[in-house]
N, C-alpha and C positions, 0 to 999 in steps of 0.2 A: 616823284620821279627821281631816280638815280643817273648818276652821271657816266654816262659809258666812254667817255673818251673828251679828251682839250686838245683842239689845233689853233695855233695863226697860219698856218697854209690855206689860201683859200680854196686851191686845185683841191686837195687833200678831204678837205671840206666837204667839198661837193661831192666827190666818189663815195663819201661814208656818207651823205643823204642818200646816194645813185642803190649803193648798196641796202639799205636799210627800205627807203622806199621800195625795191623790187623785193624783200623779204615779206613787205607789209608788216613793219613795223613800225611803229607812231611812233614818232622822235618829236624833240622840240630843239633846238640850237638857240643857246642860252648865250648873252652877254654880246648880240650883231650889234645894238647901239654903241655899248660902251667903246667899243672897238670901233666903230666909225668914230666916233668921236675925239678918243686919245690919237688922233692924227698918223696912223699906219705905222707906226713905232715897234708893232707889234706885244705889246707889256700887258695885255689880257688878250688872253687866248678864248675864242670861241669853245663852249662848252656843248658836245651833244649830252641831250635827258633823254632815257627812255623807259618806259612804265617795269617798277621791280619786275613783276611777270616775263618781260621779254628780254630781263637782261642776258640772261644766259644764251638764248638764241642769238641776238644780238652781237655777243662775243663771238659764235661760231660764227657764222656770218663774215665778220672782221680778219676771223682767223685763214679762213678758208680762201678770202683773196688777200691772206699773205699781208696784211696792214699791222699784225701783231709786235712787228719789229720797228713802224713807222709810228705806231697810237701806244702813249700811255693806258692800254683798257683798266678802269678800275675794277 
């Protein structure tokens, strides 16, 4: 899996699962524990994965509700 995008916002978070789940895109959001754990500090960012195949839809997707200015997309 590649990594489509790091947030600590959790709102932020959730719209880029809202968005990716209504594309039907299988994501995984990498690093929830770490991040519960270092105590809301915010110092690891939630990573979304999602399969090389779908990266690229995936970016238009992001881009298309205007998150391009808000997501590091790699």
């Amino acid at each position: 899996m590649i990594k489509l995008t790091a947030t600590n916002n959790p709102v932020l978070l959730s719209f880029v699962e809202a968005l990716l789940k209504g594309a039907n895109i299988d994501y995984v959001v990498a690093d929830q524990h770490i991040s519960n754990t270092e105590g809301s500090i915010s110092l690891f960012p939630r990573r979304v994965l999602v399969h090389e195949d779908d990266l690229a839809q995936a970016k238009r997707v992001l881009n298309e509700a205007d998150l391009d200015g808000e997501l590091e997309l790699e």
